[in-house]
N, C-alpha and C positions, 0 to 999 in steps of 0.2 A: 483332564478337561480344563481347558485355560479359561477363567475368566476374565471378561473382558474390561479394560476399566473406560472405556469409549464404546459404551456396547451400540448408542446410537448413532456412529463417526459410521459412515463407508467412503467410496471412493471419491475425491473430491470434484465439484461440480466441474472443474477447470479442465481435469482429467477426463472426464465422461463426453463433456462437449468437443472438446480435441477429439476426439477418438470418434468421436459420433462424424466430424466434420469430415475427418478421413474417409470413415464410411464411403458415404453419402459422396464425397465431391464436391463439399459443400465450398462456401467461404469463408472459412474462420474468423469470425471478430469475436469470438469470444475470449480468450485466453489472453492474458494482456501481456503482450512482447511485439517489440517491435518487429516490422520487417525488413528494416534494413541495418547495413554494421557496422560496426564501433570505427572511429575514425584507423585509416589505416596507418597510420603514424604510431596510435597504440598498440598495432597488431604488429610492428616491427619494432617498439621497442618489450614486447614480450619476447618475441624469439632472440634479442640481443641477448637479456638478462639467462634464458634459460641458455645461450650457447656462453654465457660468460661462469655461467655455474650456480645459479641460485636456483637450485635444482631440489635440496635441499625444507629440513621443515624450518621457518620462520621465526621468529621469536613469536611467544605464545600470545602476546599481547598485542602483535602485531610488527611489521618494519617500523622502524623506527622513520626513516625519511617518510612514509605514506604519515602517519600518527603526525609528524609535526604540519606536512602538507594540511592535513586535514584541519591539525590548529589552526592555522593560519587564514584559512577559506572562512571557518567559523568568525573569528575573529571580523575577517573583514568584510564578511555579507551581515555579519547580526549583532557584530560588538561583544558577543560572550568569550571570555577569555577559560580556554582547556588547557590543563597542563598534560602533554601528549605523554609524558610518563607513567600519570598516576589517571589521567582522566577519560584517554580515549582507546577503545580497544575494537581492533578490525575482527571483522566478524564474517562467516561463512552469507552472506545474504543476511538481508535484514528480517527475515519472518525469526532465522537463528538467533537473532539479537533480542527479538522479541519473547520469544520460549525462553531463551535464558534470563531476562530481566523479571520475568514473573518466577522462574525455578529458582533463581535466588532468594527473591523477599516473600513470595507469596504464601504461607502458609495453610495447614488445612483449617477447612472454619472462616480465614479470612475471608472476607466480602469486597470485590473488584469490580466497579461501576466499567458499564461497555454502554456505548451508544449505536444502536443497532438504527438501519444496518453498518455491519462490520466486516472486515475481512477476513474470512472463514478461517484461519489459525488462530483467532484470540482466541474463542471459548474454547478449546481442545487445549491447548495451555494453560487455560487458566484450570480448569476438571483435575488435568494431571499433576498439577501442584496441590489439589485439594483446596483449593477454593472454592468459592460461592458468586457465581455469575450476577451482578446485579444491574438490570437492563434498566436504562431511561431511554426511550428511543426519539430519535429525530424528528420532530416537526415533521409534517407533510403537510401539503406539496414540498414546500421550502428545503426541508431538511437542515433543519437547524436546530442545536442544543436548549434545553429547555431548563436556565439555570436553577429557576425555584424548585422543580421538579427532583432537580439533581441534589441539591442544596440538601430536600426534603428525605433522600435517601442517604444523606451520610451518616453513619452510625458507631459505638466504639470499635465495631469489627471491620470499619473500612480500611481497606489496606492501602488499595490502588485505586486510581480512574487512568484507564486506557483508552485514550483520542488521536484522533490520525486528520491530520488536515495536511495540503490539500486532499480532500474525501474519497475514496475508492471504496465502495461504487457509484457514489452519490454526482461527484464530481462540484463541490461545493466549498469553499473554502472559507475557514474561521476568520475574524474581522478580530480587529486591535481589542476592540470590544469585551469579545467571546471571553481572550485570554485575561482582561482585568474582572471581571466578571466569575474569572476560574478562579484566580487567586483572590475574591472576597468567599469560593467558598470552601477554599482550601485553610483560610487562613486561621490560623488557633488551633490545626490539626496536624497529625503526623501522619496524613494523608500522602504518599508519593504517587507520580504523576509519570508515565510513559506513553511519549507522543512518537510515534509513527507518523515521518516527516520524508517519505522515499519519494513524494510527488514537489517537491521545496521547490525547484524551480521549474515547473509546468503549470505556473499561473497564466490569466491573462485578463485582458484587456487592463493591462498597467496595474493588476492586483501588488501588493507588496507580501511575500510572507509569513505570515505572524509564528515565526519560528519562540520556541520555546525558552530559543538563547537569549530570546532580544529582552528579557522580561529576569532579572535577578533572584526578585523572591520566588518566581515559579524553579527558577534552573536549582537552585540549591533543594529543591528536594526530585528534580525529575531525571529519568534515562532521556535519551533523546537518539532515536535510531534513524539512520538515513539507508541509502544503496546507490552503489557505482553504478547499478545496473541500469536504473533508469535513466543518470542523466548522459551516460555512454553510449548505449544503446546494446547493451552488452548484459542483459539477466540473466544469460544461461554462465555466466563465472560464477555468479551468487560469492560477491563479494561486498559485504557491506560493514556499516562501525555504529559503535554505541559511544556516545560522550555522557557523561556523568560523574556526580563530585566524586571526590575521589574514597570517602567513608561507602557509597552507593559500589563503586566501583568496585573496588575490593569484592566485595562480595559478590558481585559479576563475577568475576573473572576466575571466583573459585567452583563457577560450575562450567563457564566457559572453557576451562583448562582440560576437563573430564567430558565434556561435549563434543568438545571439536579438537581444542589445543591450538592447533595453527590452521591458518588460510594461505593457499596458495603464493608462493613465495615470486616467483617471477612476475604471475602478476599484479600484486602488489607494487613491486620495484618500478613496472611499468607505469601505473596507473600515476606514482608519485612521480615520476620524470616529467608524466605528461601534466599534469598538473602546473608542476611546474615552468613548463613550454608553454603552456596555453591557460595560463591561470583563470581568465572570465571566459573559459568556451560555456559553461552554465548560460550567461548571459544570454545567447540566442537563441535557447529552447522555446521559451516562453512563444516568440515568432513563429520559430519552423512549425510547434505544436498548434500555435491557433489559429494558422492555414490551413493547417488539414483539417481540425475542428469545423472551419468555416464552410471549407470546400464541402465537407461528410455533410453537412447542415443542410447546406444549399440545395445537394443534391436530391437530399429527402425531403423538398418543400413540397408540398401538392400530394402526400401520400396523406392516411390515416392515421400512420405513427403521429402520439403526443412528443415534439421534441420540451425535456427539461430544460433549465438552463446547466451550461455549464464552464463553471468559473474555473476549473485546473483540472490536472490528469487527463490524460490520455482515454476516456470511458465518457461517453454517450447516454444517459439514461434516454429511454422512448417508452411511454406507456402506448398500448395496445386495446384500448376499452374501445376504441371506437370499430373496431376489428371483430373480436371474439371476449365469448367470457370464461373462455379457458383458463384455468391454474397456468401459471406463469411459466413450471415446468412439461407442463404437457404442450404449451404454445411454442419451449423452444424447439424443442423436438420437432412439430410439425413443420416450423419453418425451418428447419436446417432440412427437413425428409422431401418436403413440399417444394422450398423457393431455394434453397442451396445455401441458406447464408447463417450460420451457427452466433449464437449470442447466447448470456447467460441471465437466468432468471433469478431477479432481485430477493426475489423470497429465502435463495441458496445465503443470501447474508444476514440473515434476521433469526438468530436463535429458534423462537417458535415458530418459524416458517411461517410471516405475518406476509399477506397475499396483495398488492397493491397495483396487479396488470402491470408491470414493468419490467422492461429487460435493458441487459447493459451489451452496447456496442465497442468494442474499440476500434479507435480510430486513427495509433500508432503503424498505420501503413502507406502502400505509396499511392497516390491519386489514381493509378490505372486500376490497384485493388479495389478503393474505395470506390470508383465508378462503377467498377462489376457490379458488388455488392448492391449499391443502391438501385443501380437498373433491376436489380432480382427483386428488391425492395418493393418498388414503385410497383411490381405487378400483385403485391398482397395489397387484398379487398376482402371486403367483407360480400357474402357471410363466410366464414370461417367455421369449422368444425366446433358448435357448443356442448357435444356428450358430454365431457370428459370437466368438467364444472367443479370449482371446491366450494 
């Protein structure tokens, strides 16, 4: 008889809404991947490298031309200087980067501050290292950090605080502020710090960053994990990196090595060519994304949905109070069974499943998508099914 050590983990909300969407015929916004493809320039210097032979496993810590590409983008969008030998290592996707950064340092007993809500792989991470989940959760409506609060839970058993800006699912992004703020309450501790930074350049309206590099005394004790996937349009490679010093790093990489070992080698090669070729294509994310943000907005003016604001990421929050007072997860389901259009219910990111009528859309598709979507929208009114109530 196996016991379980995630006996309350099943299948994730991401998975169940996709599957659900299939069902049904629906529209998927829930699952966040874009719908369209990685430029085709990278799709042909992938097939170069695998017909020149880099067929092969990888060095462990990554290609070395991707690892220095990557120095140098850091360097010149945030001023932190990595040494791509010892300090940056590619990684299978960033949620990978992130499981490995806690399997490394986190031990059992340690205590790992989350700001909820979170993206549903920190706390299964953090459980299976044996640690201790320690929730300060986000202001609401705002969603924003509550530093005295957090201040208030550091303890000798704090290990980590794991933060992710710009916010999924929240779509809210940390201020200059936040991060000085972090390091007075980091400071005089041996507190280390893993920022999940996969949304870095899908800010908007002229947001800047507040990357973890840009900040010395914070980067000397943090991981700092990004993803190709996002700003390519390419997630399903799950090819992302972790930077960190290089004492931090070492010990990455000695679970990283037994984790995975190598990441895809062609494209890799690719990915640094292109980099290369098109060094600020990053630069016009922020635009292309907060068109369709706009457009998605626009479309849903005159409904009942609460639109949030939102500052970055590819994700929509919309509360539904004015609708039904369904559980968030009973509301999605009716609306992907009902109106056709699949979204995920924010309670899936809040540890104790804390219930606030909100659902998350995305909005990483093309205008024809997102008009679909929103005309099915526009037909949900109230009254809406209240049985099913928490």
């Amino acid at each position: 008889m196996i016991v379980s050590k995630l006996p309350q983990v099943g299948t994730t909300i991401f998975t169940v809404m996709s599957r659900m969407a299939a069902e049904c015929g629906a529209i998927n916004l829930s699952q966040g991947f874009p719908e369209f493809s990685p430029p085709k320039r990278m799709l042909d210097l992938v097939s170069r490298h695998m017909s020149d032979g880099a067929n092969q496993y990888a060095p462990m810590a990554g290609d070395p031309g991707l690892r220095d590409a990557i120095s140098r983008k850091v360097k010149r969008l945030y001023g932190g200087s990595y040494d791509p030998e010892k300090e940056i290592t590619v990684t299978a996707g960033a949620t990978q980067a992130i499981f490995t950064a806690i399997a490394a340092c986190v031990h059992p007993g340690d205590e790992v501050i989350l700001f909820p809500p979170v993206y549903d792989s920190y706390l299964p991470a953090v459980l299976l290292a044996g640690g201790k989940p320690v929730c300060v959760p986000l202001s609401f409506p705002g969603y924003r950090p509550d530093w005295q609060k957090t201040a208030d839970r550091i303890t000798p058993r704090t290990r980590m605080i794991l933060l992710n800006t710009p916010h999924n699912p929240t779509g809210t992004a940390w201020k200059e502020s936040d991060l000085q703020a972090l390091h007075a309450v980091v400071q005089g501790t041996s507190v280390l710090l893993l920022a999940d930074e996969v949304y870095e350049h899908v800010l908007y309206d002229s947001r800047p960053h507040q990357s973890l590099a840009r900040f010395p005394e914070l980067r000397e004790r943090s991981f700092l994990v990004s993803s190709f996937g996002k700003t390519y349009h390419m997630t399903g490679w799950k090819i992302g990196y972790c930077l960190a010093p290089g004492e931090l790093m070492s010990e990455f990489r000695k679970v990283h090595q037994f984790n995975v070992f190598a990441v895809n080698h062609p494209m890799q090669r690719a990915i640094a060519d292109f980099m290369a070729e098109v060094p600020d294509f990053e630069t016009g994310l922020s635009a292309f994304y907060q068109a369709k943000r706009d457009f998605f907005r626009a479309q849903l003016e005159g409904t009942p949905f609460t639109l949030m604001p939102c500052e970055g990421t590819y994700f929509q929050l919309a509360g539904y109070e004015k609708i039904s007072g369904m559980a968030d997860r009973d509301f999605v389901v009716e609306l992907t069974r009902r109106y056709g259009v699949a979204a995920i219910p924010v309670s899936a990111f809040h540890p104790g499943g804390e219930d606030r009528r909100q659902i998350r859309f995305c909005f990483a598709k093309n205008e024809s998508t997102l008009a679909a979507a929103a005309a099915r929208l526009r037909a949900v009114s109230a009254p809406f099914p209240l049985e099913k109530t928490s």
